[in-house]
C-alpha angles and dihedrals in degrees: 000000000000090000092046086055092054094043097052082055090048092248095125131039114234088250091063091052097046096054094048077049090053088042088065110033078060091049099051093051096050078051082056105042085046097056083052090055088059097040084057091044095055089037083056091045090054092053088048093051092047091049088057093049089058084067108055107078111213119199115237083224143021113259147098133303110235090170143022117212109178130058127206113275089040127124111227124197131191085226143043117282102202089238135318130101087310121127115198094201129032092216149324114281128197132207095205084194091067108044115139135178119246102201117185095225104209098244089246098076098034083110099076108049121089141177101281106007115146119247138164126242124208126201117224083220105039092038082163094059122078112204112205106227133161139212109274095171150326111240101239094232139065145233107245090191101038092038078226136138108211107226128197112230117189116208112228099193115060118205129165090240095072104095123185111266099020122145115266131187108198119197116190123226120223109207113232107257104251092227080070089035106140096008115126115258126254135219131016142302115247135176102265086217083072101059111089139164123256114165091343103307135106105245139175126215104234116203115227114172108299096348146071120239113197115221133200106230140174124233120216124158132003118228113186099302093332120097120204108226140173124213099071136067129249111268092031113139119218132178103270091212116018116189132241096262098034104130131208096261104025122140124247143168117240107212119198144207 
């Protein structure tokens, strides 16, 4: 503005007005191509930032790591790669909170499992210690090999001693009918381990003398791993596990302790 004031006086020739035109034009370009050059450098910033974040692996919950699949070096995918060198998971994750037991129920007692129902868990590793747990559902299918239904228990007390894959035993618990609700119980408590099948019928080895006598016997409740039964009297040994080929009339050895 100032050269286009001078040259309107006649201070200044136009060639003088047109190369501090040029000056500027020039000027105002590098300012341009400077401002580009920031705006790729931040684009360039944010890739890198979204190639980092490719690296960090964020649980999808909060628990604890049992196994570690992948090892450094590795390629990991979210999904399968069809071979390779490719792993689809960096390792195995648990929610402690969340543990639950899976049971195969034998078809035959099915039956008597429903949604809810309480039941007792024992550790393998802790046989003195009775878990409360509870029915969370029947699987709705069945083993063809193993003639088995698989049941959900969930386990109503937490404690830091139950592990993932430890053996459990689960005892299910019949509530008492509430037409017999406050009536005293009848039979005897027996270890469940001692009721089998023979024909079709629940029977206890009874021990006289030498020898085994098989009775006839009806189940009723379960109380932890003893069975309330009536067919036998109070004070009646029996044998606690018989064994598949164990007879009415065989011969055993009682040993005691």
């Amino acid at each position: 503005m100032r050269n286009q004031d001078l040259v309107a006086r006649q201070l200044v020739s136009q060639q003088a007005l047109e190369t501090a035109r040029t000056q500027v034009e020039t000027l105002v370009a590098q300012v341009e191509a400077q401002k580009r050059q920031v705006q790729l450098g931040e684009a360039g910033v944010e890739a890198a930032r979204v190639q980092l974040s490719y690296t960090v692996v964020h649980a999808p919950f909060i628990g604890v790591i049992i196994a570690k699949a992948a090892q450094i070096g590795e390629i990991v995918s979210p999904i399968s790669a069809g071979g390779g060198f490719t792993r689809t998971g960096v390792g195995t994750i648990v929610d402690m909170d969340s543990l639950e037991i899976e049971v195969d129920v034998n078809e035959a007692y099915i039956n008597r499992v429903e949604p809810a129902q309480q039941a007792q868990a024992v550790l393998d590793a802790y046989p003195d210690w009775t878990i409360p747990a509870h029915v969370i559902a029947i699987i709705p299918t069945a083993d063809r090999s193993k003639a088995t239904v698989k049941v959900r228990i969930g386990i109503d007390q937490k404690d830091p001693r139950i592990l993932p894959d430890m053996g459990v035993r689960v005892s299910f618990l019949e509530e008492t009918s509430r037409a017999g609700a406050g009536a005293p119980l009848k039979g005897v408590l027996v270890p469940a381990s001692a009721i089998v099948q023979r024909a079709g019928h629940s029977v206890v080895f009874v021990i006289d003398g030498e020898r085994v006598r098989a009775r006839g016997v009806t189940a009723a409740q379960t109380f932890g791993d003893l069975r309330l039964v009536e067919g036998i009297d109070s004070g009646t040994r029996v044998v606690r596990t018989p064994p598949a080929d164990l007879q009415d009339g065989a011969r055993v050895v009682v040993h005691t302790s």
